[in-house]
C-alpha positions as a Markdown table, in Angstrom:
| # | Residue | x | y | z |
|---|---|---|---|---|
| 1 | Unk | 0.0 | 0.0 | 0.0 |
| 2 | Unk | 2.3 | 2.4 | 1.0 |
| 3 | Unk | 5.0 | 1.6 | -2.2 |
| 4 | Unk | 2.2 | 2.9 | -4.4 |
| 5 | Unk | 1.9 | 6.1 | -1.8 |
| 6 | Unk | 5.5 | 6.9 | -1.5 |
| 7 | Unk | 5.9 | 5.9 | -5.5 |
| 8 | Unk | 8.4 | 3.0 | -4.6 |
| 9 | Unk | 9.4 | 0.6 | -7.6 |
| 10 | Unk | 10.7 | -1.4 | -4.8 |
| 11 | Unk | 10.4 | -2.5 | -0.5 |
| 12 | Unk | 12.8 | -0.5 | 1.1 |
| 13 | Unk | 14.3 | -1.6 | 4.6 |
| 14 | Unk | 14.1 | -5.6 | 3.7 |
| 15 | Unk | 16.5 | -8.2 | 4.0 |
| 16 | Unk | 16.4 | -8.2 | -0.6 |
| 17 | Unk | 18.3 | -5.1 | -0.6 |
| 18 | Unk | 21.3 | -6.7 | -1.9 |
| 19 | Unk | 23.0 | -3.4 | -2.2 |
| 20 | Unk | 24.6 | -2.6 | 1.6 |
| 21 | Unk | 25.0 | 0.6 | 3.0 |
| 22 | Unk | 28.6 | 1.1 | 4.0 |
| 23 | Unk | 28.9 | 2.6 | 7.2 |
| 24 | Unk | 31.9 | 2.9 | 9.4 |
| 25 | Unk | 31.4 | -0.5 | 10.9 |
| 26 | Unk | 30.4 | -1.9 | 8.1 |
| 27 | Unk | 33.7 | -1.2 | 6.1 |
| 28 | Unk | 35.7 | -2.1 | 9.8 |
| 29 | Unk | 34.4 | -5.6 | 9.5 |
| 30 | Unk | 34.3 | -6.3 | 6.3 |
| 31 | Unk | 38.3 | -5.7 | 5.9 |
| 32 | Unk | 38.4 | -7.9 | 8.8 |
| 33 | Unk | 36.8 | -11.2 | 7.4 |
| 34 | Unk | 38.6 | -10.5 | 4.3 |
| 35 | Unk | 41.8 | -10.5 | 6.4 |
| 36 | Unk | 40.3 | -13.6 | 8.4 |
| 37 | Unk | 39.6 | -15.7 | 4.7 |
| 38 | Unk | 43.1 | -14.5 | 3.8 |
| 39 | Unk | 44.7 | -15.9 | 6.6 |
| 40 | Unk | 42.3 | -18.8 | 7.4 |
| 41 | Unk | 41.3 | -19.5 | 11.0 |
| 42 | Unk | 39.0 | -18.4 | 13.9 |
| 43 | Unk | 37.4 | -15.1 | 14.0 |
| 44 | Unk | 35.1 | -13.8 | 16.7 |
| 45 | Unk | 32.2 | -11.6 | 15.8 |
| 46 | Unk | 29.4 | -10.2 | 18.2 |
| 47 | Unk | 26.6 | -7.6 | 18.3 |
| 48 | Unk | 23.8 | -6.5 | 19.9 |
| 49 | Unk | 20.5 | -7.9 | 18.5 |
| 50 | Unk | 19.7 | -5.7 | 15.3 |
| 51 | Unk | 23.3 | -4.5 | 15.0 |
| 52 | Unk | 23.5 | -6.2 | 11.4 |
| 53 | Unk | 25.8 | -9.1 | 12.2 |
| 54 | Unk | 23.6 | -11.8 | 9.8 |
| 55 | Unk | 23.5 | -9.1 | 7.1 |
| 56 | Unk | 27.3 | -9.1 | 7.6 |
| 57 | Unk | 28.2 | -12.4 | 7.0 |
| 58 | Unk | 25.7 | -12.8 | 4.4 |
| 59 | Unk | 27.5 | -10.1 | 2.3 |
| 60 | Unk | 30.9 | -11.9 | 3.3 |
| 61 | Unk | 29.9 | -15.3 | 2.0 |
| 62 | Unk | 27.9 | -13.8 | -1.2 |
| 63 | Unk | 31.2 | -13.2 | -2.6 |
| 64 | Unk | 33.1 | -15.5 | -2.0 |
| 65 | Unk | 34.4 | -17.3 | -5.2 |
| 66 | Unk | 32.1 | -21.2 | -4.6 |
| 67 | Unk | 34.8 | -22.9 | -6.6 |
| 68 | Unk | 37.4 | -22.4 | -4.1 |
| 69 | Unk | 35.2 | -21.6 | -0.8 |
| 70 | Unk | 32.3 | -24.1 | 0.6 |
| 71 | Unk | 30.4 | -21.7 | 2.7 |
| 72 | Unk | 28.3 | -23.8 | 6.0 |
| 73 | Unk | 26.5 | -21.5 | 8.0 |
| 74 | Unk | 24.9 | -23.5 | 11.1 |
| 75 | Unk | 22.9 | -21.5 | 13.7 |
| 76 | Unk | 22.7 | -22.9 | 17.0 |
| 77 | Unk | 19.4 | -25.0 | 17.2 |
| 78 | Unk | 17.7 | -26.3 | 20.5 |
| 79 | Unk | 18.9 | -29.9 | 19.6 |
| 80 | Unk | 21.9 | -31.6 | 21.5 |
| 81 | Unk | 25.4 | -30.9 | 21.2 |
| 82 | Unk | 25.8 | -33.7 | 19.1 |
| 83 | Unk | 23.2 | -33.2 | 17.1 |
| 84 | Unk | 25.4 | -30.0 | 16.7 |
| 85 | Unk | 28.6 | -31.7 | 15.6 |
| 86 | Unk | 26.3 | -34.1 | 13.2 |
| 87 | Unk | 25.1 | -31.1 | 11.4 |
| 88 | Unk | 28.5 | -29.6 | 10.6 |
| 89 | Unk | 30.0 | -33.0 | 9.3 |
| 90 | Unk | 26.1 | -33.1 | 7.1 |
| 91 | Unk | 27.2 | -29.8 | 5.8 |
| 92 | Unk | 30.2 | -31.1 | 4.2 |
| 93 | Unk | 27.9 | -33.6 | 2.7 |
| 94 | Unk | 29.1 | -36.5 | 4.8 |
| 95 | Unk | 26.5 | -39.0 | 6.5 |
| 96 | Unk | 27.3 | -38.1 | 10.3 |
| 97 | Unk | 28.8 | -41.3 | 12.6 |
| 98 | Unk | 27.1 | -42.1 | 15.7 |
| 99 | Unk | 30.0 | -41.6 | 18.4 |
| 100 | Unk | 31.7 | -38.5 | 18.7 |
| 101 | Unk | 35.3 | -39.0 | 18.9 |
| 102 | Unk | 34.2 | -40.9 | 15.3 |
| 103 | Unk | 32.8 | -37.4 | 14.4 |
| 104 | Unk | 35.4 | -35.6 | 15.3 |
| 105 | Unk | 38.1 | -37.7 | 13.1 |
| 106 | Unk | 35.6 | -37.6 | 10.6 |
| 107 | Unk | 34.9 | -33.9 | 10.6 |
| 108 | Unk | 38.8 | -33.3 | 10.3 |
| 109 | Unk | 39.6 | -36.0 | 7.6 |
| 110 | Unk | 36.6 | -34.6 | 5.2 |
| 111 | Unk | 37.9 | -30.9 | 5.8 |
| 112 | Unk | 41.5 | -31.9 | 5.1 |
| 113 | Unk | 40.6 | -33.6 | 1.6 |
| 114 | Unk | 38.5 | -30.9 | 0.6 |
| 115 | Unk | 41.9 | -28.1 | 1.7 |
| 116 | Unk | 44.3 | -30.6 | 0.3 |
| 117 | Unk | 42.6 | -32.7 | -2.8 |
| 118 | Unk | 39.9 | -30.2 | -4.5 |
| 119 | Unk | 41.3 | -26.6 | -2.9 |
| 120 | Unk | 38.6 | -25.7 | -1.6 |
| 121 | Unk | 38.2 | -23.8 | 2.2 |
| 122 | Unk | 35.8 | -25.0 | 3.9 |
| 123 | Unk | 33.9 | -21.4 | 5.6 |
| 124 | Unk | 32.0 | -22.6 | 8.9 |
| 125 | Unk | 29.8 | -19.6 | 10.1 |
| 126 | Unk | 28.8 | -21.3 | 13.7 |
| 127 | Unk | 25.6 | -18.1 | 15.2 |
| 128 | Unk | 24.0 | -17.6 | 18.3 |
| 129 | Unk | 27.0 | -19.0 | 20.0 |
| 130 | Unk | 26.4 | -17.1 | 22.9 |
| 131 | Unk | 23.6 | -19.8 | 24.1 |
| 132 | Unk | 26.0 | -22.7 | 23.3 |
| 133 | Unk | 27.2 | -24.9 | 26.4 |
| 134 | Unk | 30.4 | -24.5 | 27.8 |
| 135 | Unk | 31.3 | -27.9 | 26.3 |
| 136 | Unk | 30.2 | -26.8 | 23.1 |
| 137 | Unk | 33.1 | -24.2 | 22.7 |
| 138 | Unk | 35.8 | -26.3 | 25.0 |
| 139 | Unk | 34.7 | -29.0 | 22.0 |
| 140 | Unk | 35.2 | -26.8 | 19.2 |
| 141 | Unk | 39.0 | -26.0 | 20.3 |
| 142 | Unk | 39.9 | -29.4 | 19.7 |
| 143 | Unk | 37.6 | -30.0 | 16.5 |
| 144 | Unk | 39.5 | -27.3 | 14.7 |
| 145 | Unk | 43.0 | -28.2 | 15.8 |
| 146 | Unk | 44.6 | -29.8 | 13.0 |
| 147 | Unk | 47.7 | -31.4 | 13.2 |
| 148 | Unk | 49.0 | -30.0 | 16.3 |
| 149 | Unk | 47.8 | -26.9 | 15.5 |
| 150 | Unk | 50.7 | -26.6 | 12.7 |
| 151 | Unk | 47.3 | -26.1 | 9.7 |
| 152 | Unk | 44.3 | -24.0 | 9.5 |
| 153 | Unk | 42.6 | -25.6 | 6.8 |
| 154 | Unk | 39.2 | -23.9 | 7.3 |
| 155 | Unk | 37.6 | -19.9 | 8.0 |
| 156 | Unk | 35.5 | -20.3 | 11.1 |
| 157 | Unk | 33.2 | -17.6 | 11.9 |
| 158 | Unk | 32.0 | -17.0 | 16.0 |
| 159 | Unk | 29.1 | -14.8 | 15.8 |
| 160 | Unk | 26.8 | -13.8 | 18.8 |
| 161 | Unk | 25.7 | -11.1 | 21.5 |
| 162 | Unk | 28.7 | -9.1 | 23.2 |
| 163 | Unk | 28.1 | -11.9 | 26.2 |
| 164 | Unk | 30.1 | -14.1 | 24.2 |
| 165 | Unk | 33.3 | -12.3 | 24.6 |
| 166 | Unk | 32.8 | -12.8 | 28.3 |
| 167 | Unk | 32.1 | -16.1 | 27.9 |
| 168 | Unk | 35.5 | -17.0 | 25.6 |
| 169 | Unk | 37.2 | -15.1 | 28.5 |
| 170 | Unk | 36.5 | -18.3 | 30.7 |
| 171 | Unk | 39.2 | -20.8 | 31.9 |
| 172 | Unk | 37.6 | -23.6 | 29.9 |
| 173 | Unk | 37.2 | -21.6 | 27.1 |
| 174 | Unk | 40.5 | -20.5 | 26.9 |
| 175 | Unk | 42.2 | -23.0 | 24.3 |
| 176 | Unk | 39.7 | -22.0 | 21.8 |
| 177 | Unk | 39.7 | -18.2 | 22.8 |
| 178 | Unk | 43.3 | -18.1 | 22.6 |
| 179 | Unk | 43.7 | -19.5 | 18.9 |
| 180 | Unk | 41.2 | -16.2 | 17.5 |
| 181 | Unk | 43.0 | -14.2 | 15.3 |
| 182 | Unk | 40.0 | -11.2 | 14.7 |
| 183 | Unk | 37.9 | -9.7 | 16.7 |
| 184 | Unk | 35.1 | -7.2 | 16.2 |
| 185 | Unk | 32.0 | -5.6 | 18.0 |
| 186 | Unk | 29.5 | -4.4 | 15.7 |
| 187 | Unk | 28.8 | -0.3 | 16.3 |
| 188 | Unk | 25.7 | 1.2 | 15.5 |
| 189 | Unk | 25.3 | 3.8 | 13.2 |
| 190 | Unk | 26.6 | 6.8 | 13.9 |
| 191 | Unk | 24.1 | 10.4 | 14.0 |
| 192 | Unk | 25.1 | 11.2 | 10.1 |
| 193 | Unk | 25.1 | 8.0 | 9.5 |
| 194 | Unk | 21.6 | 7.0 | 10.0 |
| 195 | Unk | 20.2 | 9.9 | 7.8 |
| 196 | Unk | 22.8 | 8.0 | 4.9 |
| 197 | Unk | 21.0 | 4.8 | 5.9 |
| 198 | Unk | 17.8 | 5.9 | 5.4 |
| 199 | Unk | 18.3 | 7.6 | 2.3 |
| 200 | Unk | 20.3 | 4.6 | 0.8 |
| 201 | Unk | 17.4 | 2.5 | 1.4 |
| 202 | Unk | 14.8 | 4.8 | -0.1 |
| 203 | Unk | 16.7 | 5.6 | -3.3 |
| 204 | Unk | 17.3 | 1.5 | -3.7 |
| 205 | Unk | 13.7 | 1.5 | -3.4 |
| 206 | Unk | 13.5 | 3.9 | -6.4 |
| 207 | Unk | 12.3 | 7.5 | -4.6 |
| 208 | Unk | 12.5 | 10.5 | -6.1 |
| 209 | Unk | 11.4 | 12.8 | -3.6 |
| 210 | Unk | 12.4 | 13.3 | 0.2 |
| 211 | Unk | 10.1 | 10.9 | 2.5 |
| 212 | Unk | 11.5 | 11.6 | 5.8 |
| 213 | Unk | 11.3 | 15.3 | 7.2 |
| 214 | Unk | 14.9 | 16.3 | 8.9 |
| 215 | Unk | 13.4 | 15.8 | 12.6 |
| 216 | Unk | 11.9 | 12.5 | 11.9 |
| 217 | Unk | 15.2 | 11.4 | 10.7 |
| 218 | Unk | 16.9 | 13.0 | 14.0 |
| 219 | Unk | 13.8 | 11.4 | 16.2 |
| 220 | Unk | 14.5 | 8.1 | 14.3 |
| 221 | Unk | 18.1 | 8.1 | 15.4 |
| 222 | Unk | 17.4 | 8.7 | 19.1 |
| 223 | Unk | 14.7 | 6.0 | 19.4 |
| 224 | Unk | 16.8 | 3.4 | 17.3 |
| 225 | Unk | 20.3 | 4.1 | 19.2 |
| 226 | Unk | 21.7 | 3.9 | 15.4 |
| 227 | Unk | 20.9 | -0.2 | 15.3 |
| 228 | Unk | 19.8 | -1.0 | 11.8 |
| 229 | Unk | 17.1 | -3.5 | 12.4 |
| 230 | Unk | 15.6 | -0.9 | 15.1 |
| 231 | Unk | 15.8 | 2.3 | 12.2 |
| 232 | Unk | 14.0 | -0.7 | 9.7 |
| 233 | Unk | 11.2 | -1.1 | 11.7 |
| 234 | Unk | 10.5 | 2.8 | 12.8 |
| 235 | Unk | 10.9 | 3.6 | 8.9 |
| 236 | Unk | 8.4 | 1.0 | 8.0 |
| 237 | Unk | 6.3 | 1.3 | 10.7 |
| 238 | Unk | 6.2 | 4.8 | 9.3 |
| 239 | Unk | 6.0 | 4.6 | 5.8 |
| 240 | Unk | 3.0 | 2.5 | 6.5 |
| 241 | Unk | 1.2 | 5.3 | 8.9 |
| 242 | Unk | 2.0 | 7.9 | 6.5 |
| 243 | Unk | 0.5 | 6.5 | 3.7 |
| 244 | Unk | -2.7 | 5.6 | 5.9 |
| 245 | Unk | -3.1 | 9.5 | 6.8 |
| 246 | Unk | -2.0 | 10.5 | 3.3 |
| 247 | Unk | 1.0 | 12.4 | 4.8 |
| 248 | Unk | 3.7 | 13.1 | 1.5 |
| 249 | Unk | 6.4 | 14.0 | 4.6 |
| 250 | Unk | 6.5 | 11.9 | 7.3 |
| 251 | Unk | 7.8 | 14.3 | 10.7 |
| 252 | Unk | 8.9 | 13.5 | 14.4 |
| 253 | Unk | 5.3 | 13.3 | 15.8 |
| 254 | Unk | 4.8 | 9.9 | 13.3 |
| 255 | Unk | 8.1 | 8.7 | 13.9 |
| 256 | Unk | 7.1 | 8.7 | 17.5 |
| 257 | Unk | 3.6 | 7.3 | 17.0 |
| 258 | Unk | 5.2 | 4.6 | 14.9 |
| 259 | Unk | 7.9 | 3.6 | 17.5 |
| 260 | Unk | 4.8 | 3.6 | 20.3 |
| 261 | Unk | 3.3 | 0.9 | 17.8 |
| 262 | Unk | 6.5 | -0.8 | 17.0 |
| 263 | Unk | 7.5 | -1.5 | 20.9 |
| 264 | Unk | 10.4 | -2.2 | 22.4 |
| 265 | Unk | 11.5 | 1.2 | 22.2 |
């Protein structure tokens, strides 16, 4: 309803936007996982919720050549740990053993032949490993030591909430903690930045006019603390009310109405 209002070609704020606003963050991290697939290994990134750290990888992995990267993104389910391990060794298209020290040999002989045989890296993007067990990440330490630690034959990918940091930080956590080689905590946008972002959006959208009046854009920015998923929403939320009351220039008093309707602000 509100594309036809606003005369959009196309829904602005939505996971199809293929084309990624590159804020300050966004630039930060992305030289660091193209450091990280450079020098293969473990990298650590974490977020708060909505800071953009799926859209991240996602724009990581899109480019990423397939003939010589094999991309397994696994988010952390509510199944067992070893259901957990079972679903990496599926992504490498293996059928999973039953015991787990035959997983774990099995897990490092497939990556190995895929490194060594087809050169191909094998790109494990392990999320929501904030709500893993401790086991889980004192596990993973030794699943991705290969050969005495002497090879990294793999990218693997940490992502979570910032509580995972504290969590690596942990005696038991510490062989795995201590073989990271990047590190990075998303940042929200900053002030001139969200006023980019929205605009981005909008003309990917195909407008042709300004939507947003300058102190709904300011208003947006203080109720959304500059996390992406948070400015979506309001903007929606927004577009959506604006095109009910037939408002061309959406200002601070909608933005406001919109985040009352939107919650959690």
């Amino acid at each position: 309803m509100y594309r036809a209002f606003y005369s959009l070609s196309k829904t602005p704020f939505s996971k199809e936007n293929s084309t990624p606003y590159s804020s300050k963050s966004f630039k930060e991290v992305t030289a660091r996982l193209d450091y990280l697939r450079k020098a293969r290994g473990i990298g650590l990134l974490v977020g708060e919720p909505g800071a953009g750290k799926t859209f991240t990888i996602r724009a990581f992995t899109k480019q990423l050549n397939s003939s010589l990267y094999r991309v397994i993104y696994f988010p952390l389910s509510t199944g067992t740990v070893l259901d957990f391990y079972r679903g990496l060794v599926s992504g490498l298209n293996e059928e999973p053993c039953f015991r787990k020290v035959d997983l774990f040999a099995q897990f490092q002989k497939r990556v190995l032949s895929l490194y060594r045989d087809k050169r191909i890296t094998p790109v494990f993007v392990l999320d929501e490993m904030h709500l893993a067990p401790a086991k889980m990440l004192t596990d993973l330490g030794i699943m991705f030591n290969f050969m005495m630690d002497s090879l990294n034959p793999f990218v693997l990918v940490l992502t979570g909430s910032p509580t995972l940091m504290q969590r690596l930080e942990m005696a038991q956590s510490q062989p795995l903690n201590q073989r990271i080689i990047m590190r990075y905590t998303m940042e929200p946008l900053e002030k001139p930045e969200v006023e980019a972002y929205i605009a981005h959006h909008l003309q990917a959208a195909g407008s042709r006019h300004p939507v947003f009046a300058a102190d709904a854009i300011e208003a947006i920015g203080l109720l959304s603390h500059g996390w992406p998923r948070l400015v979506n929403n309001l903007c929606v939320n927004c577009l959506l009310l604006g095109a009910q009351s037939k408002q061309e220039v959406i200002e601070a008093e909608m933005v406001r109405l919109a985040a009352r309707e939107t919650g959690g602000m």
